[in-house]
C-alpha positions in Angstrom: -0.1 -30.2 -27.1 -2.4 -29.3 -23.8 -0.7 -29.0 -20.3 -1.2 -27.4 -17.2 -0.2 -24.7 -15.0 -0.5 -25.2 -11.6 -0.8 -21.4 -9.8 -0.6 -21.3 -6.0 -1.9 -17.6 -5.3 -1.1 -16.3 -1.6 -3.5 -13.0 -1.1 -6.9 -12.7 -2.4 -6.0 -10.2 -5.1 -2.9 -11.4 -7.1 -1.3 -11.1 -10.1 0.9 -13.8 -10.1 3.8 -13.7 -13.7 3.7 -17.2 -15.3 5.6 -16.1 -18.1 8.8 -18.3 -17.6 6.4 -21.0 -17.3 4.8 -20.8 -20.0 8.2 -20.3 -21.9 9.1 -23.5 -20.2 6.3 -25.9 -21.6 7.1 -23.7 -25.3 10.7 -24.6 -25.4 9.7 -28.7 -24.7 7.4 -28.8 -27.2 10.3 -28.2 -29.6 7.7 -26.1 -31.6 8.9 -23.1 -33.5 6.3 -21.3 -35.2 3.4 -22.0 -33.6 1.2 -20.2 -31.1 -0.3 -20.4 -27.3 -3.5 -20.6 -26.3 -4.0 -19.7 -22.3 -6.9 -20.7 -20.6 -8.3 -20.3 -16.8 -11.0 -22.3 -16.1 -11.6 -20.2 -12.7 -14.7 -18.0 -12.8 -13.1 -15.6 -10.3 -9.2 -15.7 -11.7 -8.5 -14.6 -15.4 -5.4 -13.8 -17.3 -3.8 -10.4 -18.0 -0.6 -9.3 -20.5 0.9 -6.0 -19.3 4.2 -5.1 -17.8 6.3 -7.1 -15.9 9.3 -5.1 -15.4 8.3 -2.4 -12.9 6.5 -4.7 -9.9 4.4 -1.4 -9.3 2.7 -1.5 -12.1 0.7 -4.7 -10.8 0.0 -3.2 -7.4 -1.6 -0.3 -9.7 -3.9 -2.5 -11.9 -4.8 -4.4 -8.4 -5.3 -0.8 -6.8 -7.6 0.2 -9.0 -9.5 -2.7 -10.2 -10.6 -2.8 -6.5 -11.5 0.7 -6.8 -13.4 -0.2 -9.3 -15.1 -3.1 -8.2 -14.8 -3.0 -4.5 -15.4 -6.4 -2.0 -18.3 -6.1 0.3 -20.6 -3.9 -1.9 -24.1 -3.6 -0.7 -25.8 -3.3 -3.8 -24.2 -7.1 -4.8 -26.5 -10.0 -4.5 -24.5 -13.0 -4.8 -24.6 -14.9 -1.6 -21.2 -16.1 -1.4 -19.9 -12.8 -1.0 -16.9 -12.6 -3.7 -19.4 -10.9 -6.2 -16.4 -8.4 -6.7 -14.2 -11.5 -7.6 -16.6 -12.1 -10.3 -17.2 -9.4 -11.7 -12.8 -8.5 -12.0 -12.2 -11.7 -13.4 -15.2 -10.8 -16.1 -13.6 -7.4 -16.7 -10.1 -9.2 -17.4 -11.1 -11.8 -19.3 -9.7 -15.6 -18.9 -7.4 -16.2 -21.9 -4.9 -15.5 -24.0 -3.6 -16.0 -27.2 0.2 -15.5 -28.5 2.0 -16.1 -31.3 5.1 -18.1 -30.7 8.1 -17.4 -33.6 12.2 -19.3 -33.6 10.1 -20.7 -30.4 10.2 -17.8 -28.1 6.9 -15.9 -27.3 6.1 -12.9 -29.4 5.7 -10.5 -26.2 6.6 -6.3 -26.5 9.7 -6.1 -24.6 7.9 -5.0 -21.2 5.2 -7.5 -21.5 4.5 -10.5 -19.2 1.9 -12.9 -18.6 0.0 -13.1 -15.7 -2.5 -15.3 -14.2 -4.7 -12.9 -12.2 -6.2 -14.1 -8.4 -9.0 -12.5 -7.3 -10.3 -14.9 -4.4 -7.5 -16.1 -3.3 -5.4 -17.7 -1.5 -6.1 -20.9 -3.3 -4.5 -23.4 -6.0 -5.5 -22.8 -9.5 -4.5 -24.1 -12.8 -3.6 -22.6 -16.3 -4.5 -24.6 -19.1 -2.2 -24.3 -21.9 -2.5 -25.2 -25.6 0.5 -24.7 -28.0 -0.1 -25.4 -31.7 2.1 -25.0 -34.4 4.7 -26.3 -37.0 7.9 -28.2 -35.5 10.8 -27.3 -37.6 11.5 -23.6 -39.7 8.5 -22.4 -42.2 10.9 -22.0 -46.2 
């Protein structure tokens, strides 16, 4: 089964949880061991899996990815001027894969999914492929 996500994103640097989404399209495909495959076809967006129970802990990945890569670098030489966007979505990385088991998602108990924005605001989209067995494994 493939779907889509649709992400609206409201700042340039967002990370935006899409974890009860992704639940959502998990628990209609009636699959129980099975797992997702997450997918951003955005070259300056990506995926991340990290906390989601503190909210500060996003602001501090954000924080310090743009310390990392700041916008408006001199030294960049991409003419549309989100070379930073780029380069944070490379660092990232733009998917995911998790096993799904008694179809819930096999996430730590702090973890969450996130699509990460990083020239934003735009609308975006999350594909998402869920493969598996219908039914319990004897």
């Amino acid at each position: 089964m493939i779907k889509e996500l649709t992400v609206h994103s409201k700042r340039r640097n967002e990370l935006i949880d899409i974890t009860a989404d992704v639940l959502s399209l998990i628990k209609k495909s009636a699959l129980k061991e099975a797992s997702v495959n997450l997918y951003v076809p955005h070259t300056t967006a990506g995926i991340i899996i990290n906390e989601n129970a503190d909210p500060s802990v996003k602001q501090d990945i954000l924080n310090n990815l743009s310390k990392l890569v700041p916008a408006g670098e001199s030294s960049y030489t991409h003419l549309e001027g989100n070379a930073d966007s780029h380069i944070k979505a490379s660092l990232v990385g733009i998917s995911a894969c998790i096993p799904i088991k008694d179809g819930e998602l096999l996430l730590g108990r702090w973890q969450g999914i996130f699509f990460a924005e990083f020239d934003g605001p735009r609308t975006r989209k999350v594909i998402v492929q869920i493969s598996g067995i219908s039914g319990v494994v004897a």
